[in-house]
N, C-alpha and C positions, 0 to 999 in steps of 0.2 A: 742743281739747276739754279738755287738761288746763288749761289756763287758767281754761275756763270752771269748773271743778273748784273749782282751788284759790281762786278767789274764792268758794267758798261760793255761787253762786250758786243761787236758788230755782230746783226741778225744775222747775217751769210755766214760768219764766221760761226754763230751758235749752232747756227743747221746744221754745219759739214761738223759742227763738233757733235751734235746727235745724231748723225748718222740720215737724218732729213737730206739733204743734198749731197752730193752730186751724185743722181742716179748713175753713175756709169760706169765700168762700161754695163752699158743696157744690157748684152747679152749677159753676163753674170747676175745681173740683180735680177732680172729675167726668172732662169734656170733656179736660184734660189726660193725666187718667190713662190716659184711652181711648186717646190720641194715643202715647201713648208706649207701649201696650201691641200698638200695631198698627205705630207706625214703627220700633220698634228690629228686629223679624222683617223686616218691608220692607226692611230698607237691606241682611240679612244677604241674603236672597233676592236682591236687585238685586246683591251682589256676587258668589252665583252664575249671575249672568247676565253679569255684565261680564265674570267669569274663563271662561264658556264661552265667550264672542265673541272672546275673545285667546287661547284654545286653552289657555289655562292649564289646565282641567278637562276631563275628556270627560263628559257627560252620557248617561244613558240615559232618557228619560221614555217611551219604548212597555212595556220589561220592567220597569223600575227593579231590573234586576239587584244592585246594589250592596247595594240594603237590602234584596233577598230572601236576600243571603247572609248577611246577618246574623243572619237568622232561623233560630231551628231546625224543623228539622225538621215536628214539630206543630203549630207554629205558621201554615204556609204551607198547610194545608190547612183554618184557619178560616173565610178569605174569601178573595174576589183580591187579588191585590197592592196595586191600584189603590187597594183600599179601605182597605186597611188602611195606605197611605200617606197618605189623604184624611184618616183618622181621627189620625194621629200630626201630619198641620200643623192640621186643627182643634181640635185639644188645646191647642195653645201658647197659647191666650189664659187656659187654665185655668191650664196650668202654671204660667203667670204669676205666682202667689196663691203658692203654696209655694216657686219659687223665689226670689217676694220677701221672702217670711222670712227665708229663707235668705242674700239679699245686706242686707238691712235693716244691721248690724253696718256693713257695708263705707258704705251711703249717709249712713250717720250722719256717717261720717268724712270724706269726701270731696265729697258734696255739703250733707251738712247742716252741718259747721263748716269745712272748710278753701276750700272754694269763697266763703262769707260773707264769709271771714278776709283772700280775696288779693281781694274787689272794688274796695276802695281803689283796684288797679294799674289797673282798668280791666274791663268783662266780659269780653271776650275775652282776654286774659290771665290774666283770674281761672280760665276755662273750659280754656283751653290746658294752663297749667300745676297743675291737678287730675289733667285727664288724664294729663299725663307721671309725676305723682308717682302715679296709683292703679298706671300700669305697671310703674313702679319698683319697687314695692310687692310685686307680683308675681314679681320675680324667684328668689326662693328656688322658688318650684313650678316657673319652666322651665327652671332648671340642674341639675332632677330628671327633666328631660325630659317636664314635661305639654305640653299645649294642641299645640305646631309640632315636638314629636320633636326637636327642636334644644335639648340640655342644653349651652347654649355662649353667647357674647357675641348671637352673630347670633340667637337666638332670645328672646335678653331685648329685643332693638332690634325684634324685629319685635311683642313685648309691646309696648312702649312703645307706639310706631306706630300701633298697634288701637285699644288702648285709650283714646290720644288721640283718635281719628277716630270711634271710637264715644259715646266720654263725652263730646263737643262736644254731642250731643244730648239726655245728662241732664242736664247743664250747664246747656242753653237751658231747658231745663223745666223746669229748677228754678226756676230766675232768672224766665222768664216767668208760672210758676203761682204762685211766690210758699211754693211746700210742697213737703218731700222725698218725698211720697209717687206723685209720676210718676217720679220719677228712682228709687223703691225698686220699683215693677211692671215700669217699662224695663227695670231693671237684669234683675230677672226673667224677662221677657220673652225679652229678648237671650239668655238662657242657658239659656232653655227652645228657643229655635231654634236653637243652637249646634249640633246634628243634624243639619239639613236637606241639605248638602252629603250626606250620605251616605245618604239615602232618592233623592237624583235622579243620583247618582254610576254609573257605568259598574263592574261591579265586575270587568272584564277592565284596567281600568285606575283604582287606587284614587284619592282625592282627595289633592293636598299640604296640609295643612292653612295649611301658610305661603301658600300663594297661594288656596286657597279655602275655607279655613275661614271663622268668624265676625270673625276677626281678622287675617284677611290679607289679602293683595293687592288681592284684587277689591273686598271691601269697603271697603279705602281707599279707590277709587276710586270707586265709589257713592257714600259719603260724603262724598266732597269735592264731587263734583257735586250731591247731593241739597241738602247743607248750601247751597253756592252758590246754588239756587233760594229757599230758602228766606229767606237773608238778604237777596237784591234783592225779595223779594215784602214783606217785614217794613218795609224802605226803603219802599215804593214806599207801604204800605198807610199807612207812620207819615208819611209827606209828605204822603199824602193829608187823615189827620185834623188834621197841624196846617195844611194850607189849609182845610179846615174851621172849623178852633177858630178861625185867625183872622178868616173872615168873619163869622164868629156875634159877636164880639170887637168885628167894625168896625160890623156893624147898631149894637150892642148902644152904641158909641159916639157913632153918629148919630143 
């Protein structure tokens, strides 16, 4: 970004070079945006499913104890539990909108110039190593002991880790949509469910955030799986149309 700075480059020109403009076509950034405002919650959810099947977490989904202690008092006599746990995961699509304000600064840098910048190497390298460097990035908040309670080496390594495993997927969205702005709602998204561990949480037994948080364990794990589905489906879909192209190709040359 400072590059693009110090050449003086025109702002319009900067935008469409971060992937900030031209929304269009609408319908595609659309369809994306949806996608990443619903996959990035799915993959955190699916790694509190993976960390409850390996014992990593205990869940409670009859009382959801965990997030009624959170509550005060007042609070627990507005509705049931139930509802008022319905109403905080139907929320995240909204959250979405201000938490992507909120991370916009961060997509600018990461998916909208430094992702661009290492395509040369290849995508999945360009995608890999974003990830590692937005983790990096982070280290000053968890050797203050945010996000895993771990103000130490092993809590920056389990940043890294996350945040590669989850920015593979604003990575692909970026790259596939063509515009930062699924990878600026994902990001959103992702940090608007960054919660849900502890509305399905046991609160006789609290969550480790290292293993079931938004960035840990389980969700690596979801993540690699999900991810894996996704890239033999991409393969299979992209074989399919260039056996297409090519017999459109061969009529076309008979």
């Amino acid at each position: 970004m400072i590059v693009v700075l110090q050449q003086r480059v025109p702002v319009r020109q900067a935008l469409r070079q971060l992937g900030v403009v031209p929304v269009r076509p609408v319908g595609k950034a659309l369809r994306f945006t949806l996608v990443a405002i619903v996959l990035l919650p799915f993959v955190v959810v699916a790694g509190i499913a993976v960390a409850a099947i390996l014992h990593l977490v205990r869940l409670d989904l009859d009382t959801f104890s965990g997030f009624a202690a959170l509550l005060p008092e007042e609070a627990r006599d507005i509705a049931p539990i139930g509802v008022l746990v319905l109403v905080q995961v139907v929320s995240i699509p909204i959250a979405a909108i201000p938490n992507g304000v909120l991370a916009f600064g961060e997509e600018v840098g990461w998916r909208g110039f430094l992702l661009p910048a290492l395509r040369p190497l290849g995508n999945w390298p360009a995608v890999l190593i974003t990830g590692i460097v937005w983790g990096v990035w982070h280290s000053p908040i968890i050797l203050l002991g945010y996000n895993f309670d771990r103000p130490d080496l092993f809590g920056v390594f389990l940043m890294i880790v996350g945040a590669t495993a989850v920015g593979t997927f604003l990575g692909w969205l970026r790259i596939w949509s063509g515009s930062l702005w699924p990878a600026v709602l994902g990001h959103g998204a992702l940090n608007a469910a960054g919660g849900l561990v502890l509305l399905f949480s046991s609160a006789e037994y609290p969550p480790d955030p290292a293993l079931a948080g938004p960035l840990g364990v389980g969700t690596w794990i979801a993540a690699a799986v999900f991810a894996t589905i996704v890239i033999a489906c991409s393969r299979r879909f992209g074989d399919r149309s260039d056996r297409d192209r090519d017999r459109v190709r061969g009529r076309g040359d008979g």
